[in-house]
N, C-alpha and C positions, 0 to 999 in steps of 0.2 A: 300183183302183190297186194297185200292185206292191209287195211285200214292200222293202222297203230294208236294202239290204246296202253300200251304197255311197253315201254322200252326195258330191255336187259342190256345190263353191264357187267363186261366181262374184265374185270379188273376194276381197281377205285384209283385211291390217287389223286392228285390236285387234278389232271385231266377230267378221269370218271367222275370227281364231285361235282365239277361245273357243270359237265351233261346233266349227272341228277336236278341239279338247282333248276335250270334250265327248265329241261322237262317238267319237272314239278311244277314249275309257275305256272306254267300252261298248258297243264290241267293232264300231264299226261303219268299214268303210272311208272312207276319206274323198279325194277325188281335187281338188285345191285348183288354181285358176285364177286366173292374174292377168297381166296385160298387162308386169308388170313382174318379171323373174327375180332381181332383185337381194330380192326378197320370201321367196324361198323361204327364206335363212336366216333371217328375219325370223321366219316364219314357224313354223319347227321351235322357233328359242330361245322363242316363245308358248308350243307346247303343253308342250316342256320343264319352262317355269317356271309352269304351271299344275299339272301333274302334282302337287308338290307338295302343294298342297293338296286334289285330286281325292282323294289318295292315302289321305286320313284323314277322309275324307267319309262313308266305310260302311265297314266289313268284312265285309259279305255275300260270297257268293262270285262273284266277277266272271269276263264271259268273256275269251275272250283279245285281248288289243288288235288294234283296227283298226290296217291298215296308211297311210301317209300317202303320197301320191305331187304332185307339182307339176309345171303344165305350164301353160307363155303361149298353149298353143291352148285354147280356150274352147269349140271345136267337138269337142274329145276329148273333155274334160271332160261334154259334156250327153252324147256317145255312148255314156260310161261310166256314168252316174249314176244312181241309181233313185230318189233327191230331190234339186234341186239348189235350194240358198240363195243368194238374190244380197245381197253385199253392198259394191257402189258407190258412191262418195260422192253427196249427197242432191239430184241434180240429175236434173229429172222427163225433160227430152230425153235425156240421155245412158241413163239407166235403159230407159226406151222402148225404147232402140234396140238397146240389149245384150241386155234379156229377148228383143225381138222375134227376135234374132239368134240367142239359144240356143234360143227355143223351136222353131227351123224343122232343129236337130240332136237335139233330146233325143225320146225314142218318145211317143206322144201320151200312154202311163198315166204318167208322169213329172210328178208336182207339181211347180211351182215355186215358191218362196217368195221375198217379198222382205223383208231387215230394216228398210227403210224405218221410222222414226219418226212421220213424219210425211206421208208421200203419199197418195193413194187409189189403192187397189186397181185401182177404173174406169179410171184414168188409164193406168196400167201394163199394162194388161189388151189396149191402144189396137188394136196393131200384131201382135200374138202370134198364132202358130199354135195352135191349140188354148187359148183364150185361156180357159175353163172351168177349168184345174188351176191357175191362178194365183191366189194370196190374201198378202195379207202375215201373216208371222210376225216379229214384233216381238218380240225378247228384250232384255235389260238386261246393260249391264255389272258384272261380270266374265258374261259367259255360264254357261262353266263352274261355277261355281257358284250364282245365281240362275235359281230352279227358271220364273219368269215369262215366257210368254212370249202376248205377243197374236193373236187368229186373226181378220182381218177377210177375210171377204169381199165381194170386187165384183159387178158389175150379172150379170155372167156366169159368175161363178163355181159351181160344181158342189156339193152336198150331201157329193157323194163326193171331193170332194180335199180341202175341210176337215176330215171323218171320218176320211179316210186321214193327212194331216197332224197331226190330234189324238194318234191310235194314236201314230203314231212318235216325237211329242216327249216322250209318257208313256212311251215305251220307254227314255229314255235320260234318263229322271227328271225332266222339266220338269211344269209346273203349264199347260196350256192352257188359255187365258182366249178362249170366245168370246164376240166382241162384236158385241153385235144389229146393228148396221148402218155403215157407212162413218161418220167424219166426219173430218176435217182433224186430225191429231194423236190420234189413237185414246183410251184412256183414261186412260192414267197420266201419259205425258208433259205430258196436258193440265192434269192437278194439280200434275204437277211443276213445270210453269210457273206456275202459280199462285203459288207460295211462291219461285220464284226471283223474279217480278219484286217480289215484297215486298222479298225482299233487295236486290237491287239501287235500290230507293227508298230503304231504310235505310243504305246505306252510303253513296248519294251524296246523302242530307242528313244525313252525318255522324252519324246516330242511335246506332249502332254497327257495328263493324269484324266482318270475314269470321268471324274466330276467337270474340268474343259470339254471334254468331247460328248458328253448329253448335254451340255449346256451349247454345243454348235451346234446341237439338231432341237432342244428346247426350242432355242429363241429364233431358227430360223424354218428350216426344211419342214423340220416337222410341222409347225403351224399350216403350212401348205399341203403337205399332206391326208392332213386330215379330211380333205374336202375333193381335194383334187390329189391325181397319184404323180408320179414322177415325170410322163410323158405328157399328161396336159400341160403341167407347169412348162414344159420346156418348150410346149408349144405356146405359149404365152410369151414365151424369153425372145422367142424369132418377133414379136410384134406384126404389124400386121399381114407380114407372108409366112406367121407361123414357125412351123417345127424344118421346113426348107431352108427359111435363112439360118435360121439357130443352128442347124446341123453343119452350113457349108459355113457358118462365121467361126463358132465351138468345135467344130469336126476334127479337126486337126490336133486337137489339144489330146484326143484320145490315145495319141502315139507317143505321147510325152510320156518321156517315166517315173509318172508320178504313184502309181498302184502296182500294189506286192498281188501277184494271182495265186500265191502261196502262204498261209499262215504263218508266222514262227513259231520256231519250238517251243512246246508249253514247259518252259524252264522254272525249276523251284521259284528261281528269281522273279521272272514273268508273273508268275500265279501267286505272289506272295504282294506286288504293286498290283495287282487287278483287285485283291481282296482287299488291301490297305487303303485302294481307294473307294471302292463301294462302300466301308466302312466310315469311310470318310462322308461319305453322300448320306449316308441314311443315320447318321448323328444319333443315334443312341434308339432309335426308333426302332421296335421290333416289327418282325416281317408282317403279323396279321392290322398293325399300325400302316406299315407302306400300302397292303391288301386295302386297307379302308379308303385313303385319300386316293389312292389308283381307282378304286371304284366308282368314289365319287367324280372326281372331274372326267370317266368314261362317261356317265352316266351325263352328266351335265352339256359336254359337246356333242353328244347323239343327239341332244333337246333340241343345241341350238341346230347342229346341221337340219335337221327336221323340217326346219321353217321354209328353209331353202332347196329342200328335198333333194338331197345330193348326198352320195355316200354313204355311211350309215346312217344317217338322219331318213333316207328315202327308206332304207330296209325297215326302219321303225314305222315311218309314216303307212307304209302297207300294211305290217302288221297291225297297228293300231286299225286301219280302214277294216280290214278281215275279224277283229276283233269285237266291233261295231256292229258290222253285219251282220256277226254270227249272235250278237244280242238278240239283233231285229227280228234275226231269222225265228229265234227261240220263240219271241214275241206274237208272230205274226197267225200263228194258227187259232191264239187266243181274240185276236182282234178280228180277224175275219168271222169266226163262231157268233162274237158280240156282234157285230155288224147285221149280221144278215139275222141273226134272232130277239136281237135288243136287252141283248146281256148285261146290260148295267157298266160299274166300271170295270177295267181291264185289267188284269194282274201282267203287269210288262215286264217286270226285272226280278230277279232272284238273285243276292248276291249277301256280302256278309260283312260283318267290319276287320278289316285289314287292320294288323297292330299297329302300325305307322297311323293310323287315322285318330288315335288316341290322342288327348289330350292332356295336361296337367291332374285334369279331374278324374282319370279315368274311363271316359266315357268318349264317343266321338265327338269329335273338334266340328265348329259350323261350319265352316268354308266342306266339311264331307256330305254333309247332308245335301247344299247342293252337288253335289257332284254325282249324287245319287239320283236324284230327281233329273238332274239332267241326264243320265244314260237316258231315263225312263221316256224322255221326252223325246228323245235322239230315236228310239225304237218306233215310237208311236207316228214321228217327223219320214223316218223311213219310209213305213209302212205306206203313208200318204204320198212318197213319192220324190218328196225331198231329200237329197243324198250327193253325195258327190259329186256326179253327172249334173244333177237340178243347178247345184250350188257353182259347178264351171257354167254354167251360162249366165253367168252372173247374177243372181237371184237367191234370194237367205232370208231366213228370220231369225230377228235379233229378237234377246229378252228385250223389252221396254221396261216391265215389273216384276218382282220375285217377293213373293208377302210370305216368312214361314213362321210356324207357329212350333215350339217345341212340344212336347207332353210329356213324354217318359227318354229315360236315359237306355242308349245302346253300348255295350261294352264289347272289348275286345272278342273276335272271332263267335257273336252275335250272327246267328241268319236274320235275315231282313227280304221284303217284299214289298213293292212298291201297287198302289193301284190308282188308276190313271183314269180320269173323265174330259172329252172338251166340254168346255161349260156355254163358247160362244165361236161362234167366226164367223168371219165375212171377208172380202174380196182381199181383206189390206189387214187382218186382225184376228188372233187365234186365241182364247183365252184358256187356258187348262187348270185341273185342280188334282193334286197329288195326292193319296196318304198311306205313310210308310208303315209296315209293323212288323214288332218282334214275329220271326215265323214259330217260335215255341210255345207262342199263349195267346198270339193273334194280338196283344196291346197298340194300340196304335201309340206312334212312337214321336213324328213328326209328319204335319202336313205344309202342304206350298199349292199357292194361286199365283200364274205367273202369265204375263199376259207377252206375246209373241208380236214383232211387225213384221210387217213382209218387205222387203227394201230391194233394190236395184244398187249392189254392189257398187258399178262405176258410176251412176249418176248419185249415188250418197243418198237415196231418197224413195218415202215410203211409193210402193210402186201394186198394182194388183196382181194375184199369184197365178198358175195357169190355172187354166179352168180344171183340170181332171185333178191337180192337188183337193181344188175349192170343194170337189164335190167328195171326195174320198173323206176329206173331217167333215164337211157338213155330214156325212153318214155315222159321222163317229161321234158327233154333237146329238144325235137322232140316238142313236142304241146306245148311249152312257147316260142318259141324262137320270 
């Protein structure tokens, strides 16, 4: 299957805008399809008002944004695409007939996915040329930011298009979940379901109202949730013989008739207290209002799980790592060429001002500037050797100093370029000098002298670095000076 550089979308929609948002962040084209043109603005204000929150997702060093293009022919769009998402409303004929339709224009290495919630793959698979690259990819709203997304395949589906589809959703930071085999409503919606039609039992016998029942999974479950899923927790509840005792203490309670395995009728009545009380909950606050603070505090418990690399915070922490690397990588052909011919200083980072880095003034905020220098320093730290591996054997350089000097102001969506010298090291001490500049007229914009120790994580204490680090920047202290 094919590198992807271009994803197609076969349908828009609160679904299709998140993919786009998504994809666009990280850096990948995206050619967006839909029968209806009055979409496309629809469309744009999605990834717009997602941007937002993508924006403070990671500060690893990101590539440059995908480009977005829209068009009502569906046959451009497969011609253009190197994976295309379909996402159509949940109706299995119509779906049939648009996959079967895209798949006889898109190249046969061309995945196609569909976000379908609930259809089988087999079904969808019916009519299709090349009906082997088809599997459903089920992700969750907000897309953009929940890393989940389900990988089922059908009776024909290939090894190598769920493979190929796994890569690429890890490339743009999702969590792929593959699931052993088809069944009607895949895995999570089926739980989901489980606990809505509780609710809607409880609300239409009056038990309690929309706003009681998110606040029993607010202030409890859910908290645990978020880290851990249903069955650790309950492996936690047996204590210390686990999910054995929990089963044979709780086991019994399953047979109690405490749960309806049927919904109630969605009676005028019904849906008229569901809406009264959602209404109730969201106090006058319109939906792209609830869209903001939803965003935000996704955004903020991915940070903190991060720390603890669990759950989504672990699906960040890779992407961020992969995100890193692929600076270095960028980095690295530059620095070897200096090395081995004594090329002066190294141009290590290409990147731009993000409008979130904006300030009151207009121009980039300081706390960006380091953040900048630091990629620069992280790539050149790479290259020597230092990296995630280095840093589990408990071994790191800390800044000790960071001296920056401004000169010229950077404004929004600004190319910038960073170029990088060691100025000094030794066994225990790295000393480097930065300087940034506009990439449209070469101004130098800001420079940094920042001096590195080498420290011994668990002993707290400056410590000597390995030898092959030592010798990799003494060579880079040799061809930058």
């Amino acid at each position: 299957m094919r590198q992807v550089r271009t994803l197609g979308l076969l349908g828009t929609g609160v679904i299709g805008g998140g993919w786009a948002a998504r994809a666009l962040h990280f850096g990948i084209d995206v050619v967006a399809a839909d029968v209806k043109p009055e979409m496309e603005e629809w469309l744009r204000g999605a990834v717009a008002n997602a941007e937002r929150a993508l924006a403070r997702l990671t500060f690893a060093p990101l590539p440059p944004k995908g480009r977005l293009s829209f068009t009502t022919d569906t046959h451009a769009m497969a011609r253009q695409a190197d994976f295309i998402q379909e996402n159509i409303p949940e109706q299995l004929e119509l779906k049939q007939r648009m996959l079967a339709d895209v798949s006889r224009h898109a190249a046969a290495d061309v995945v196609i996915a569909s976000s379908t919630s609930g259809l089988m793959p087999s079904d969808l698979q019916r009519d299709m040329v090349a009906p082997e690259r088809l599997l459903v990819a089920h992700p969750f709203n907000p897309v953009y930011l929940l890393p989940l997304v389900e990988l089922v395949g059908g009776r024909e589906t290939s090894t190598a298009a769920l493979d190929a589809a796994s890569r690429f959703f890890s490339y743009i930071g999702m969590h792929p979940l593959r699931v052993r085999r088809e069944v009607p409503g895949h895995l999570t919606d089926r739980l989901q379901e489980a606990l809505w039609r509780e609710i809607l039992h409880l609300v239409n016998d009056d038990v309690a109202t929309t706003g009681e029942l998110d606040d029993s999974i607010v202030y409890g479950p859910g908290l645990r949730w978020a880290g851990m899923g249903t069955n650790l927790i309950y492996h936690l509840a047996g204590g210390e013989t686990g999910m054995r005792h929990m089963l044979r203490q709780f086991g019994p309670c399953l047979k109690w008739p405490w749960t309806k395995l049927e919904a109630p009728e969605l009676t005028e009545a019904l849906i008229d207290k569901m809406v009264a009380g959602t209404q109730a909950q969201a106090a006058g606050r319109s939906i792209r209002e609830l869209e903001r603070l939803r965003d935000d505090y996704l955004v903020a418990i991915q940070q903190v799980l991060r720390e603890y690399n669990i759950g989504a915070g672990a699906t960040l922490r890779a992407l961020e790592e992969r995100l890193y690397e692929s600076a270095a990588a960028a980095a690295r052909p530059g620095i070897a060429a200096a090395t081995s011919e004594g090329g002066g200083p190294l141009r290590l980072i290409e990147t731009h001002v993000r409008p979130e880095w904006i300030d009151y003034n207009g121009h980039m905020t300081d706390s960006r500037y380091l953040q900048v220098f630091g990629d620069a320093t992280d790539a050149l730290f790479r290259y020597a050797g230092i990296d995630d591996a280095y840093r589990r054997t408990g071994r790191a350089l800390y800044t000790a100093e960071s001296h920056v000097v401004h000169k010229a102001e950077a404004r929004s969506q600004e190319r910038l370029y960073v170029m990088s010298r060691v100025l000094e090291v030794d066994e225990k001490r790295v000393r480097l000098f930065h300087s940034m500049h506009r990439t449209r007229d070469e101004t130098l914009v800001a420079s940094a002298e920042q001096l590195y120790l080498h420290v011994s994580t668990e002993a707290g204490k400056v410590v000597p670095m390995d030898a092959a680090v030592h010798t990799r920047l003494s060579a880079l202290q040799a061809a930058t000076r």
